[in-house]
C-alpha positions in Angstrom: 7.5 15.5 -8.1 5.6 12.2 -6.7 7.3 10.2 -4.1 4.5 8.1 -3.2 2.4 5.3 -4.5 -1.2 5.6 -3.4 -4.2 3.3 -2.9 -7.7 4.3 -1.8 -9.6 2.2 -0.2 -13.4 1.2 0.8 -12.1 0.2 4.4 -12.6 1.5 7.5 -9.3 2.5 9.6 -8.8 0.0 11.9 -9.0 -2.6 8.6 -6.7 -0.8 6.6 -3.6 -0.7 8.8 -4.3 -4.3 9.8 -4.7 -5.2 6.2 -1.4 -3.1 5.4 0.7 -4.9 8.0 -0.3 -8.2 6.9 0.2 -7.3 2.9 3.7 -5.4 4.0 5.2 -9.0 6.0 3.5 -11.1 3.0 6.4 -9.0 1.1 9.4 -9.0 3.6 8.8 -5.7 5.1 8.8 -5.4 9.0 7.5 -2.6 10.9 10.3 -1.0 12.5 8.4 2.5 13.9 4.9 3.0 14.2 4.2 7.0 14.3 0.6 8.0 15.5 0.5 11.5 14.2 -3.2 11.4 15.3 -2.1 11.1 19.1 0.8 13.1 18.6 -0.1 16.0 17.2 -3.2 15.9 19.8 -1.3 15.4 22.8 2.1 18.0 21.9 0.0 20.9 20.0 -3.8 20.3 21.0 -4.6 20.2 17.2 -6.7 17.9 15.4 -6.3 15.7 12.4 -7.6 13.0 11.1 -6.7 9.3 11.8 -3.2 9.2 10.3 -0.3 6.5 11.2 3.3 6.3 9.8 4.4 3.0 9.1 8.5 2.8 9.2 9.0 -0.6 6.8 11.9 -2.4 6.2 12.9 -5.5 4.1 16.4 -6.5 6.1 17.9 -8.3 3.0 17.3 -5.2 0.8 18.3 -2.6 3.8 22.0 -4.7 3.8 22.0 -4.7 -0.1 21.1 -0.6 0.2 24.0 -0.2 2.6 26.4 -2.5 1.0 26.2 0.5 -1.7 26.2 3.5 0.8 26.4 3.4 4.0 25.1 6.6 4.4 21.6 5.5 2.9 20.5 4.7 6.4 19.9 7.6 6.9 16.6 7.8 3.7 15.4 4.5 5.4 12.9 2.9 6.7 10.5 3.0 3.5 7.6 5.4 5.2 4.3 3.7 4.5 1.4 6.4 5.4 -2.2 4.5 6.7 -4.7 7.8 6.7 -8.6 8.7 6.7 -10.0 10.6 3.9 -13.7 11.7 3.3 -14.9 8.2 4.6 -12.1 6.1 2.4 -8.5 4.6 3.5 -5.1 6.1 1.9 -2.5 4.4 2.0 0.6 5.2 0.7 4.0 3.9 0.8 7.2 6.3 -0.3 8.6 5.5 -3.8 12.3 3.7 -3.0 13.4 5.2 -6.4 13.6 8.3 -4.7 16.7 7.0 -2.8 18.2 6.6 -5.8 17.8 10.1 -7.4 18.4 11.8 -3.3 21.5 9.3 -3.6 22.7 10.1 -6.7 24.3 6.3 -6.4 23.1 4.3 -9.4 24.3 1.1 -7.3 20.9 1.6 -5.8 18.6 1.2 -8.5 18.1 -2.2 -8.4 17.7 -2.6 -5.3 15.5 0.4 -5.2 13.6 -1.5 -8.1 12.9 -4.7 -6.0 11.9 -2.7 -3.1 9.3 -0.8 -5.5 7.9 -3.8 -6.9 7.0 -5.5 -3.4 5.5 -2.6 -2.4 3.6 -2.4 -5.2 2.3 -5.5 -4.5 1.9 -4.9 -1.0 -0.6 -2.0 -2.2 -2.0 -4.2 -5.1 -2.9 -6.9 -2.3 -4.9 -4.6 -0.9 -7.6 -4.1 -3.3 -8.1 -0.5 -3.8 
């Protein structure tokens, strides 16, 4: 099963999660939780990874629409987008909201699921990969 929808990128780090932010709020997303599992992982088990932050998005207007439909949907959000080094490129992936739905099992979502999807789509298309 795929719940993500990738983009590589020629970028170093540092570019990519600036570049991410910037494409995210160009869509309505906010960053709501920033998760450096880098430093976290470091500083709790001593084990190394490489650079990898979790980005906890969310578009307000859709997040009321989504819980209009279920209040118990808050508990799938924010969308996780994923900023991460690999073999000299940039990943970045954000989760596929259409997940919700099927996790859900509420077809009230779907189209609000589909919006989501298409801005982050082009949050990930604005970035070039």
């Amino acid at each position: 099963m795929e719940y993500g929808i990738p983009v590589t990128l020629d970028l170093p780090f540092a570019d990519a999660v600036e570049r991410t932010r910037a494409a995210l709020a160009a869509q309505g997303f906010g960053i709501l939780t920033e998760i450096d599992m880098q430093a976290t992982l470091r500083a709790k088990l001593g084990e190394e990874i490489e650079e990898y932050l979790i980005l906890g998005a969310c578009n307000p207007p859709l997040a009321h629409r989504a819980l209009g439909a279920d209040r118990s949907i808050g508990l799938l959000l924010p969308c996780n987008v994923v900023v991460r080094a690999a073999d000299g490129r940039t990943v970045v992936e954000a989760m596929d909201p259409q997940l919700i739905v099927r996790v859900a099992g509420n077809p009230e979502l779907a189209a609000v699921a589909d919006e989501a999807a298409a801005r982050l789509r082009a949050a990930l298309d604005a970035l070039g990969g």
